[in-house]
Structure formats: structure tokens, C-alpha cells
C-alpha distance (Angstrom), angle and dihedral (degrees) to the residues before:
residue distance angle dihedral
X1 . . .
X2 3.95 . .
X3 3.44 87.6 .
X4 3.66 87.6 63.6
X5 3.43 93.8 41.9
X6 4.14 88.0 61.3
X7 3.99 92.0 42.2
X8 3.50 86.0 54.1
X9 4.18 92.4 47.0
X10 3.71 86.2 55.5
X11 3.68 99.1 54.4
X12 3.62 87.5 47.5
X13 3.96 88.1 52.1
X14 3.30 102.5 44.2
X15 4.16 93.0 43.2
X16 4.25 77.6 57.9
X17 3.66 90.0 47.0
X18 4.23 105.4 51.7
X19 3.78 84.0 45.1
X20 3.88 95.1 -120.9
X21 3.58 85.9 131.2
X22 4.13 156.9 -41.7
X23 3.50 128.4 -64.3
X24 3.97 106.8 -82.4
X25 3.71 116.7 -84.5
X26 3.82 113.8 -87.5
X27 3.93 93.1 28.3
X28 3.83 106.0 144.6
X29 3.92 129.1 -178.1
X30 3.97 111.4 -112.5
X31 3.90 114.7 -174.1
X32 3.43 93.1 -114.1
X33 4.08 131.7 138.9
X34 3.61 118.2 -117.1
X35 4.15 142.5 163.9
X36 3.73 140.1 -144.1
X37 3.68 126.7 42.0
X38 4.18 90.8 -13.4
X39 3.83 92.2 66.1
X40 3.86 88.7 46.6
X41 3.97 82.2 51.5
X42 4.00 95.7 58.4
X43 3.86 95.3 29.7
X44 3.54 86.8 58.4
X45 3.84 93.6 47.9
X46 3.35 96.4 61.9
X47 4.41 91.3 -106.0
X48 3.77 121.0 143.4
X49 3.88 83.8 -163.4
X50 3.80 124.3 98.8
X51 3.65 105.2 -148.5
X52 3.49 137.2 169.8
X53 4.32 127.9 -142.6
X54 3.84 115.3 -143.3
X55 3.65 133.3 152.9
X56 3.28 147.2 -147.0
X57 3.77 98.9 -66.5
X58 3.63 84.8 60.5
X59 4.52 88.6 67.9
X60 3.90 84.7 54.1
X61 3.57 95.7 60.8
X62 4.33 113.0 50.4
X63 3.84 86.0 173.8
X64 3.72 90.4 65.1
X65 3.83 88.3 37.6
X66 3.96 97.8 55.4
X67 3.72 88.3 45.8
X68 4.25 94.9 57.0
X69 4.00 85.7 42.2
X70 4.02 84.0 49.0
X71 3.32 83.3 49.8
X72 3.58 101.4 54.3
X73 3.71 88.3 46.1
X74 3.67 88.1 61.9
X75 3.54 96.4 46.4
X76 3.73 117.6 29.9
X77 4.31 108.2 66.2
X78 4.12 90.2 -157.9
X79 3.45 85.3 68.0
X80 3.33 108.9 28.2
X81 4.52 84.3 51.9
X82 3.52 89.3 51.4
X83 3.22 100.9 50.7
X84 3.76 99.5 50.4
X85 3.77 81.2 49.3
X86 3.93 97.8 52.2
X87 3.93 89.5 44.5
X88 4.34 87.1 49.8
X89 3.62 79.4 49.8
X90 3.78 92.4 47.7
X91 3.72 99.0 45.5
X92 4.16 93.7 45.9
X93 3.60 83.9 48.3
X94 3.34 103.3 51.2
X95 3.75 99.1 36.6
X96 3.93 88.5 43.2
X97 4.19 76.9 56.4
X98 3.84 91.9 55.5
X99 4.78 94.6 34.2
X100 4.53 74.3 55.2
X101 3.70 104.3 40.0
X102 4.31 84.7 53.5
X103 3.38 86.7 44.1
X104 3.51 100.0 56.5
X105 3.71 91.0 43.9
X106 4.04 97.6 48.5
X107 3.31 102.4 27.9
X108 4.15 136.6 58.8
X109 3.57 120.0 -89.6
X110 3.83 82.3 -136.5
X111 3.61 83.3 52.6
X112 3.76 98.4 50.0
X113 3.41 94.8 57.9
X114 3.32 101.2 50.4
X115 3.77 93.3 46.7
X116 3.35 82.8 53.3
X117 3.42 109.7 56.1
X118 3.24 89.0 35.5
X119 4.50 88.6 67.2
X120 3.94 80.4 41.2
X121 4.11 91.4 59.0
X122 3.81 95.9 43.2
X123 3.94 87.9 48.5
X124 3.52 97.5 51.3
X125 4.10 81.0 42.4
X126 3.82 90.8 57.8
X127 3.93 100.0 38.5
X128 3.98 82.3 57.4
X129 3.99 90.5 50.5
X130 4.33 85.8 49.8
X131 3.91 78.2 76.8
X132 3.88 87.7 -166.3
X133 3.35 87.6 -51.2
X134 3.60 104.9 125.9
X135 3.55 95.7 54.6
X136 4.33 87.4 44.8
X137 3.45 85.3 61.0
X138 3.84 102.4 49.5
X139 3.80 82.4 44.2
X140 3.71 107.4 49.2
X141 4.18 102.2 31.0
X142 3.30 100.4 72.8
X143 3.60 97.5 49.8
X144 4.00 88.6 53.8
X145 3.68 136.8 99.2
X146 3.91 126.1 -104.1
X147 3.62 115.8 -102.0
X148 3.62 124.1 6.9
X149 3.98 94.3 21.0
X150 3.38 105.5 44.0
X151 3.79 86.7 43.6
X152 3.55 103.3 54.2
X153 4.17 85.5 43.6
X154 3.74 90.1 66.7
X155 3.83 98.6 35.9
X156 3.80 92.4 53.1
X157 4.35 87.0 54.5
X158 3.42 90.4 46.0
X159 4.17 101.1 51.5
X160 4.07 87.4 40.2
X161 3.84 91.4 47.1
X162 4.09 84.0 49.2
X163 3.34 103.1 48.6
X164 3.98 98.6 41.5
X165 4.02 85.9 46.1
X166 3.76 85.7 59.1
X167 3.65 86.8 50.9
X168 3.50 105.0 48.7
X169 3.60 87.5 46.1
X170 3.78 96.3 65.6
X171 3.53 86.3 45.9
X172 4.07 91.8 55.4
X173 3.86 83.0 61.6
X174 3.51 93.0 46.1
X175 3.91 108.6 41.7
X176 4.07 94.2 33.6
X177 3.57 104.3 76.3
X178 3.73 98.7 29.7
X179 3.95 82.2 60.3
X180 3.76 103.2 41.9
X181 3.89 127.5 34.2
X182 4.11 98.2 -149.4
X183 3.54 87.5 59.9
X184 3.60 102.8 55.4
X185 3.97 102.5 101.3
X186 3.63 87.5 69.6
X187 3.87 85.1 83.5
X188 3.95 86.4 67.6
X189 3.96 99.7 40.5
X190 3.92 117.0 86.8
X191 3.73 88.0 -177.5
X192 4.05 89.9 65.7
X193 4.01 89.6 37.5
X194 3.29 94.0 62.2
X195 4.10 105.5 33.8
X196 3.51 78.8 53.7
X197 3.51 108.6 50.8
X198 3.52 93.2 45.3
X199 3.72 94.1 42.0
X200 3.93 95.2 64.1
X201 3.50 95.7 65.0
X202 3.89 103.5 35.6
X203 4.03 79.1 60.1
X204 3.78 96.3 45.1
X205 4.38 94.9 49.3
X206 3.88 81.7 36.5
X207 3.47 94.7 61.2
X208 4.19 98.5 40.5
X209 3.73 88.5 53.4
X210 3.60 90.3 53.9
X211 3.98 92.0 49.2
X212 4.14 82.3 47.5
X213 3.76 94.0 64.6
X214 4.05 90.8 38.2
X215 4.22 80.8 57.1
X216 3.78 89.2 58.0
X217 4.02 92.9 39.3
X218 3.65 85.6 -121.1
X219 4.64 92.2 125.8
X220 3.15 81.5 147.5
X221 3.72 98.4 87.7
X222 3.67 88.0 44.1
X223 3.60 89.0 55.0
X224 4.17 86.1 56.3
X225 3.58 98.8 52.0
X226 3.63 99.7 43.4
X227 3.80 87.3 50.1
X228 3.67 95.3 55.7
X229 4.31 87.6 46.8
X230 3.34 87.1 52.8
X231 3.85 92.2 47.5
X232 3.74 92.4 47.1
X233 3.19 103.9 53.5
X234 3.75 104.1 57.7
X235 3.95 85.3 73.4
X236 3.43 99.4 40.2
X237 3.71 83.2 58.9
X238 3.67 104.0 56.1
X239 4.12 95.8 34.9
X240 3.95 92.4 94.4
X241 3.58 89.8 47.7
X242 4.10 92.7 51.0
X243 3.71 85.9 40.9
X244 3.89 91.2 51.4
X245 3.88 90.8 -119.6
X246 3.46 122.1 153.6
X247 3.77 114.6 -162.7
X248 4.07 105.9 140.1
X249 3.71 124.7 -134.2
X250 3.61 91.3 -11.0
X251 3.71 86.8 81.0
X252 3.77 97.2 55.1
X253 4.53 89.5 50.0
X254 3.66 107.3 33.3
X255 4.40 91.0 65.3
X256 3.31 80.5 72.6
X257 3.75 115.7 49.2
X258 3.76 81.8 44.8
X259 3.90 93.0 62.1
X260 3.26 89.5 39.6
X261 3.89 96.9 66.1
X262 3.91 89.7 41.7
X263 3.75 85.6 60.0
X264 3.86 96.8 46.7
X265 4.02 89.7 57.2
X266 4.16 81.5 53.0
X267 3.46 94.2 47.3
X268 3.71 103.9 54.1
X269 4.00 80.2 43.4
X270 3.69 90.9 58.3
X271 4.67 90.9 44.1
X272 4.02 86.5 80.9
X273 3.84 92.4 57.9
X274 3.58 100.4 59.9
X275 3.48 91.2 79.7
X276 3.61 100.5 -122.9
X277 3.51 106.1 116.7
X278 3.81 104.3 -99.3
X279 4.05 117.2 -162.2
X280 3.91 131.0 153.6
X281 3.96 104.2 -99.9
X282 3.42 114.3 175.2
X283 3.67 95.8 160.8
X284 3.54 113.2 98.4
X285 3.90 93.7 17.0
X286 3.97 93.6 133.3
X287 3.59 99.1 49.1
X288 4.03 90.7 55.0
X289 3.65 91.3 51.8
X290 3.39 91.1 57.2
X291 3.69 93.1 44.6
X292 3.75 84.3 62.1
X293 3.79 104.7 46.1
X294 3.67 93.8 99.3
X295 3.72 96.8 53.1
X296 3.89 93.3 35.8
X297 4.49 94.6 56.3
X298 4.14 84.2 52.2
X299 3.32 92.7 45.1
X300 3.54 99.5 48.2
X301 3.84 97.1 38.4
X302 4.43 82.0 61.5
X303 3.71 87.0 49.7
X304 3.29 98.4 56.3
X305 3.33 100.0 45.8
X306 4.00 83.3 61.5
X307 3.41 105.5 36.3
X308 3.67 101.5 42.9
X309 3.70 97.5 76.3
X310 3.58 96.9 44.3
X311 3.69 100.2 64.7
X312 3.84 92.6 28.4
X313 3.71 100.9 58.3
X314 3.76 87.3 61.6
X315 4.02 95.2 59.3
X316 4.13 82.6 43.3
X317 3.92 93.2 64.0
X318 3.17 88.0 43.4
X319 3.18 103.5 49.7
X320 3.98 98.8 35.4
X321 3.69 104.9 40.9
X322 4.20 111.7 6.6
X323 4.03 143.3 -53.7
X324 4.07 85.1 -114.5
X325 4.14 87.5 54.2
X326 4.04 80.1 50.8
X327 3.59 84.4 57.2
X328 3.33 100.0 61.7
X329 3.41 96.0 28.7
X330 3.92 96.8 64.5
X331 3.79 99.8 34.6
X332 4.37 86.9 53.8
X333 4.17 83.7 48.3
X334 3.98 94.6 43.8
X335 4.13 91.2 51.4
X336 3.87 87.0 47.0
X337 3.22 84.1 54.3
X338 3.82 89.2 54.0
X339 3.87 90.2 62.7
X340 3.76 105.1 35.9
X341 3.52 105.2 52.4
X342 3.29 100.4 108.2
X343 3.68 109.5 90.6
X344 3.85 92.5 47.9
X345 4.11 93.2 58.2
X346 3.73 87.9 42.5
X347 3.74 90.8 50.1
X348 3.80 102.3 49.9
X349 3.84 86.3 47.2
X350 3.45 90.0 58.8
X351 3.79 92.6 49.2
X352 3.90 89.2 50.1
X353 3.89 84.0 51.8
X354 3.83 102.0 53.7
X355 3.80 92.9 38.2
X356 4.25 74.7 62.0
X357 3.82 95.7 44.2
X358 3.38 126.4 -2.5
X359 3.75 95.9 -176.6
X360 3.55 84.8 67.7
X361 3.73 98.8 57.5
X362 4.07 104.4 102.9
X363 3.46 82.1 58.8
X364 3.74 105.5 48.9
X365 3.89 82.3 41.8
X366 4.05 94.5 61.4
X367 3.92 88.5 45.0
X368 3.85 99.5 51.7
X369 3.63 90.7 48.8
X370 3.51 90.9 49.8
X371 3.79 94.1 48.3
X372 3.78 88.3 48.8
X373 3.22 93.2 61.8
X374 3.65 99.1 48.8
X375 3.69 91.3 57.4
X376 3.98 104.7 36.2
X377 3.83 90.3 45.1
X378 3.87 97.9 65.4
X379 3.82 88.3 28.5
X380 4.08 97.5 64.1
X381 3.92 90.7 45.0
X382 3.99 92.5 54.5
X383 4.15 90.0 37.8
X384 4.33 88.3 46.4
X385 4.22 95.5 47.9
X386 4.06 98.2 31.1
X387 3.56 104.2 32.8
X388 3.61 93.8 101.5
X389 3.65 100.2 54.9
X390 3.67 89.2 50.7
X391 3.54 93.8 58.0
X392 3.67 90.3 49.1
X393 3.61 90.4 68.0
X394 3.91 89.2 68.6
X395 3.90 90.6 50.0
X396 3.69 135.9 -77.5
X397 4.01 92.5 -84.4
X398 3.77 84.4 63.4
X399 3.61 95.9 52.3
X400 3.96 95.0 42.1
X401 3.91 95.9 48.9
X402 4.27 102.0 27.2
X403 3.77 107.6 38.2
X404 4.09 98.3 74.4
X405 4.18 77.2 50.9
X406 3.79 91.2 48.4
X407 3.50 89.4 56.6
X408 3.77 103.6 54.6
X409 3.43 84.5 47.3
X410 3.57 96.6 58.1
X411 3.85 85.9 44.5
X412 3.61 96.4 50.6
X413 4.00 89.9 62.8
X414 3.75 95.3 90.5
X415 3.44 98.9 65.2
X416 3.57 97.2 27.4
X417 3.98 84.1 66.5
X418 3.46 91.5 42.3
X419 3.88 94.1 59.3
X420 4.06 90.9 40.2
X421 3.52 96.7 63.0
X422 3.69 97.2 45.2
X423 3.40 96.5 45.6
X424 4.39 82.8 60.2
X425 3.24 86.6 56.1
X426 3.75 102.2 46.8
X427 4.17 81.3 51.4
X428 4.33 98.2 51.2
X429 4.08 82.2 43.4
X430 3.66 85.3 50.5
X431 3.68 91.1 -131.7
X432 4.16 89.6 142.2
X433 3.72 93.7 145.6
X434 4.13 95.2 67.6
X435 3.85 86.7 26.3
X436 3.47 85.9 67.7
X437 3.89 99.8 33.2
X438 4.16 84.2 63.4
X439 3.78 91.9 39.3
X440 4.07 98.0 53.3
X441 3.78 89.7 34.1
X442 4.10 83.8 64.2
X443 3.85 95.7 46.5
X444 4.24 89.6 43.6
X445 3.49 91.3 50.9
X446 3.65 96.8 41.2
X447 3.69 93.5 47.9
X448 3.52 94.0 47.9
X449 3.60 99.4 48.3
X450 3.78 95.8 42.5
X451 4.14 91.7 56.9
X452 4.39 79.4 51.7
X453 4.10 90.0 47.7
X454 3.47 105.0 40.5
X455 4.17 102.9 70.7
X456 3.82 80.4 46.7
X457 3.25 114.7 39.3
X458 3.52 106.6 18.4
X459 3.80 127.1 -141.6
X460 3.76 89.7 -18.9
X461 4.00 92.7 66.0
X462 3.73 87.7 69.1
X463 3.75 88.6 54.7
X464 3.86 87.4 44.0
X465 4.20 87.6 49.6
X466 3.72 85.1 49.4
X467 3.87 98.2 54.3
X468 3.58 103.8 42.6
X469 3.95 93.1 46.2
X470 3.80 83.8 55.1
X471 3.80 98.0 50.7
X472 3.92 86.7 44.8
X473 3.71 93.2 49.7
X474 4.66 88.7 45.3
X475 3.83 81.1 53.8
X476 3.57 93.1 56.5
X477 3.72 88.7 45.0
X478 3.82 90.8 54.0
X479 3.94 98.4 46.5
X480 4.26 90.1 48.3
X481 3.70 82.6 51.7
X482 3.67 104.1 47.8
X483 3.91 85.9 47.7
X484 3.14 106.1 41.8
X485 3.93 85.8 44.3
X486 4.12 84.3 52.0
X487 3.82 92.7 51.0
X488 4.04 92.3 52.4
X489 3.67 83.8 50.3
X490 3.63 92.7 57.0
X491 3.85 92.3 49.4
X492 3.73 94.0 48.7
X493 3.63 94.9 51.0
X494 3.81 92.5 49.6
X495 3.63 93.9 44.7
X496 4.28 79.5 48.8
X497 4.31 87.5 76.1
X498 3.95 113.3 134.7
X499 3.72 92.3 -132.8
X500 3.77 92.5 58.7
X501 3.74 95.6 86.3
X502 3.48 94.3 -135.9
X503 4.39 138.5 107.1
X504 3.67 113.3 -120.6
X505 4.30 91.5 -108.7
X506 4.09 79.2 50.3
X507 3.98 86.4 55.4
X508 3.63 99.0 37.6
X509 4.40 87.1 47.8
X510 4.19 86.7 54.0
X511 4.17 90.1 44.0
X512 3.81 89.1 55.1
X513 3.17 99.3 42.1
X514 4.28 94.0 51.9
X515 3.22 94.9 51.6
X516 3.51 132.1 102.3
X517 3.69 99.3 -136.1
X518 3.46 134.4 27.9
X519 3.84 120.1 -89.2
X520 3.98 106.6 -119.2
X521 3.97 97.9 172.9
């Protein structure tokens, strides 16, 4: 049947072609890959867009429909990466809903919090150790050799993500209860010392393998191992209750780290299959580092600038109104999360992809923000009429104090996607300085404004922070584009003289290929 779908794209095409007529009425350009004689068709147009042309008799017939989307699945990696992504995002999310909905019911809400902040502290503690790394990786892989290069690339990340996630783990033990009062008994309890210490960085080489297989478009063995942690954990969380163990918060944070060093055995299993020629090669280790300082501070500073409020606004609730406020607090954020995840997996498949080809870019750009908004539209209406019910299933309390939270949230996904796809581009561009002036600007003004909000407003001011350090950060976005799309418009039209010998596509060709960065707009 797709087979007939393409014979029947060709006729169209090559009807167009002798001139014995237009394209049949109702025909309609879907972004969809395609062969043969339609290929030659954009190719020789000058379009870096593989596209498709069906009509109308393609709507009456969803069997033929599935089959071209199946086929774009198969056959175009942006989607096929963010996919796997969205459905790791899915499956954490939902299973993290099930590891918190038996935590609230077996555990303390005193208990829960704690736990929780707890996870949200060695996070934050592990996404400093990445050092830019992550996004080095996604970066720098695909543009390296099989073998010996590409090899030493990933075993360099790995080491420095080790070692620093050692470090900021003894750190953690040191900083946290100078900082924060409730967790001061952690001082006393080797138990905690140790899950957390070894915790930090089984997150932080975790995480880099994870952005190794997005590199080689191959999410879907991220999508496996985050599945089984998911999976995992949910027992490892209620075995001290069957065994009639009491051992506090430390039950609801140690499932994890365990899971996460089953996973890191799979992981380096999984390395060999992607083909690239995977060997231990220490030699030469330092010298890479330093090849990748540059890329790895402006990497890092954007991270930050992300990452700082997520995992600090949890130790703010706590620490400004109450570990049971924390409670709700994080449980309302991790469902949001449930709902709006779209634009983040769409985004770091689009990084992946112009780390591969940057030429391609413009194009990737149009179909992620497409895709985006096929996912977040449908998404915010469900989230906006049934958030309350699913709140309900963690208890009334949760629905009483988390669902005008939940709904900022859901709110705040517009320009949340808005900023995550620019700031990809800003990174492929290499633009990391202003990538990361938007990106820390965000977490400042979050930060800031949530320490206001909170005595006020409780847990919703942190939702309130959230949105209106998003909006700022879209405008931003929008003025850098309507300049820098001004200044290209400048160029063109002086590179548009009479005298200069040239036709405007001639003109356009030269401006592209002068500049430093590829032209998106």
C-alpha cells in the first residue's frame, strides 16, 4: 500500500513536470521522506526538505496513513530520536507516578519530602559534576572517527564525569546541612553518607551515557535502561516496609541509586553495539579534555542556568515553608512533568541532529516546532480539565494544595518550549555565550522571585517564578530573532547591487556560505 502511495506521488510529479497540468486539487505538502522521482523533484529545486504530496484520498484511508507515518518513523532520525526520548520520558514519568503514589501511601509525608529533596540535591549535585559534558558529547561524537577517536571521546567524558561526581558528592555531605537545618542528622548517618556519595556519580556517568547513545541517534537504548530503573525501583521501595524495616527517607532515595548502577553495567554493555568501534583508550585522555574545555565552560554555564532551579526550588520549600509543603510541591511538579515533556525530547533530538548536519538545521528547526505543537497542544487541554482528578489519586491534601501549581505548570509549557528550542539552536550555531546569557537569566530570575513568592503565595509562587522567567526568557528569544533576522536582511540586500554580477540565489549561496553560523530563518 505505500508502494502505491509513491507510484501514485510520481504520476502526480511527473504530470507537474511535462507541464500537462497542476498538481491535483487538494494536494498538500506533508514533511514526510520519500524516494524515486519525488526526491529528484526537491533536490532539483533547490529544498533541503524531503516531503511527500498526497491528497485527499489519502484522509479516507488511516491504514495507508499509519503506514507513511510508520514510514517516516523508520526513516527520518529527528523523529525517530525524539520519540524514543518522549516515550523514556513517558515511562520514567509514569513509573516515577506509581515509585510516588506507594510512597505517599507507605511512607511519612515528613518522610517524602525529605527523601525527596534529598534525590533533588544529589541531582542538582550531579548535573554540576556533567561540567558541560553532556552536551560536549552530543556535540563532538558525531563529528568523530570510528575506532580510536570516537573511543577515546567517550572514555575521556566518562572518567571526568566520574571523578567530579565523586567530588560533588563529598561536597553534598558537606554543604547540605550547613545550608539547611532539617537536614542536619545526615552528619550522623553512614547509611545516607554512603548512598549519597556513591549516588552522585552513578547519576552523573548515567546521564553522559545516555547523551552518548542520543549522539549516535540510537535513544533507544536509553529508553531500555531507564525503563528497567524505573521498573526496579518500585520494589526496592516497598522491601523495608514488607520486611518490617524502618529506616526513614533513606527508603524513599536509595531505590534509585541502586537501579541506577544496574543500568550503568547495561549501558557500557549496550556502547559495543553502536557500531562505532568501542575500545578502552586511556592514552591520550588528557589531551582530549583539554581539547574540549572551550566547548565544555559554554556548555555548562547554559546548564546551569537550567538546571539550577529545578533541583533548588525543592530544598527552598523545604526550607521556607515545610518538608510536607515539599511533598506536595514535588509530586504536583513531577506529574507536570508527565504532560509537558514534549518539547525537551524534541529539543535534544534536534541538537543530536545538527551536531550531524548543520546544513540541515532550518529544516529540522520547522519540524520540531511543528511536532511540538502536535504534542503540547492536546497535552495542556487534558492537563487544564483533568488535573484535579489526577491529583486526587495521591490524596485529597495533594489535590487541595498542588492543583493551582499543576496548572501554571501546564501553562508555563508554551514558552518553556519556545526557549528550549532556541536555546538548541544557539548551541549547533555555537552561539554558547548568549545561549547561556538567556539560560542563567531564567534560573536568576526564577530563583530570585521564587524565595519573594514562596512566604506569600505558597507552593504556587514557585510555579509563578517558573512562568514568568519563561515568558521573559521567549521574549529574549523573539527580539535576538527579529534582529538578527533584520541584520541578514541588511546583508542580503547589499549583496542584492546590480554591479555585483551575481542573481539573488547566487548572493544568498555566497552569504551562507561566509558566515559563521548557519542561517535558520
Amino acid at each position: 500500500m505505500a508502494n502505491d502511495l509513491l507510484a501514485s506521488t510520481n504520476r502526480h510529479y511527473r504530470k507537474s513536470k511535462s507541464g500537462s497540468g497542476p498538481l491535483p486539487h487538494g494536494c498538500t505538502y506533508v514533511d514526510i521522506p520519500t524516494r524515486g522521482a519525488m526526491a529528484e523533484c526537491l533536490r532539483s529545486s533547490g529544498m533541503k526538505v524531503s516531503s511527500i504530496l498526497f491528497d485527499k484520498q489519502l484522509r479516507q484511508h488511516p491504514l495507508q496513513f499509519l503506514l507513511t507515518l510508520l514510514y517516516r518513523v523508520r526513516t527520518d532520525s529527528l523523529l525517530r530520536n525524539s520519540l524514543f526520548i518522549m516515550g523514556t520520558n513517558i515511562v520514567t514519568a509514569l513509573f516515577g507516578y506509581i515509585f510516588w503514589l506507594v510512597a505517599a501511601h507507605t511512607y511519612s509525608t515528613y518522610d517524602v519530602g525529605l527523601g525527596s529533596a534529598i534525590i533533588s540535591v544529589m541531582a542538582l549535585a550531579s548535573t554540576i559534576a556533567l561540567m558541560g559534558m553532556d552536551a560536549t558529547l552530543v556535540q563532538m561524537l558525531p563529528r568523530r572517527e570510528s575506532g580510536y577517536a570516537w573511543s577515546l571521546t567517550l572514555n575521556a567524558g566518562l572518567l571526568t564525569g566520574l571523578l567530579a561526581g565523586l567530588l560533588a558528592g563529598v561536597v553534598v555531605l558537606i554543604a547540605l546541612p550547613l545550608f539547611s537545618p532539617p537536614f542536619a542528622f545526615i552528619e550522623n548517618e553512614w547509611s545516607y553518607l554512603i548512598a549519597i556519595v556513591v549516588g552522585v556519580p552513578l547519576m552523573t556517568v548515567s546521564f553522559l551515557l545516555d547523551q552518548a547513545f542520543i549522539a549516535e541517534r540510537a535513544a533507544h537504548n536509553k529508553l531500555a535502561r531507564q525503563f528497567t530503573a524505573a521498573v526496579l525501583k518500585i520494589p526496592l521501595l516497598v522491601l523495608p516496609v514488607v520486611l518490617m524495616v524502618r529506616i526513614g527517607a533513606l527508603g524513599v532515595f536509595l531505590p534509585g541509586v541502586v537501579a541506577m548502577a544496574v543500568i550503568l553495567i547495561g549501558g557500557m554493555l549496550l556502547i559495543p553495539r553502536l557500531g562505532r568501534g568501542y575500545r578502552l583508550t586511556p592514552d591520550g585522555m588528557v589531551e582530549e579534555v583539554r581539547s574540549m574545555l572551550s566547548s565544555l565552560a559554554g556548555n555548562q554555564f547554559i546548564n546551569l542556568g537550567g538546571i539550577l532551579p529545578y533541583y533548588l526550588l525543592p530544598v527552598f520549600v523545604a526550607t521556607l515553608l515545610s518538608p510536607s509543603d515539599n511533598a506536595y510541591y514535588y509530586m504536583t511538579l513531577r506529574l507536570a512533568e508527565f504532560f509537558t515533556m514534549g518539547s525537551y525530547a524534541v529539543s535534544m533530538s534536534l541538537f543530536a541532529e545538527g551536531s550531524h548536519d548543520t546544513e540541515a538545521l532550518a529544516k529540522k528547526v520547522r519540524s520540531s516546532i511543528l511536532f511540538i505543537g502536535i504534542i503540547i497542544g492536546p497535552a495542556m487541554v487534558f492537563c487544564l480539565f483533568a488535573g484535579r482528578y489526577i491529583l486526587l489519586l495521591f490524596g485529597p491534601d495533594y489535590a487541595q494544595h498542588g492543583l493551582v501549581l499543576f496548572i501554571i505548570y501546564v501553562l508555563s509549557t508554551v514558552p518553556d518550549a519556545i526557549t528550549n528550542v532556541y536555546l538548541t539552536v544557539l548551541r549547533v550555531q555555537n552561539r554558547l555565550r548568549f545561549a547561556g546569557f538567556i539560560n542563567v537569566g531564567m534560573g536568576a530570575l526564577t530563583l530570585i522571585l521564587t524565595w519573594e513568592l514562596l512566604p506569600r503565595l505558597g507552593i504556587a509562587g514557585a510555579g509563578w517564578a517558573f512562568l514568568i522567567a519563561q515568558t521573559a526568557g521567549s521574549l529574549v528569544a523573539g527580539a535576538d530573532f527579529m534582529f538578527t533576522r533584520r541584520h541578514q536582511h541588511r546583508n542580503s540586500t547589499s549583496a542584492f547591487q546590480p554591479d555585483s554580477g551575481h542573481t539573488e540565489r547566487d548572493a544568498l549561496n555566497r552569504q551562507g556560505d561566509e558566515s559563521s553560523g548557519e542561517v535558520i530563518y
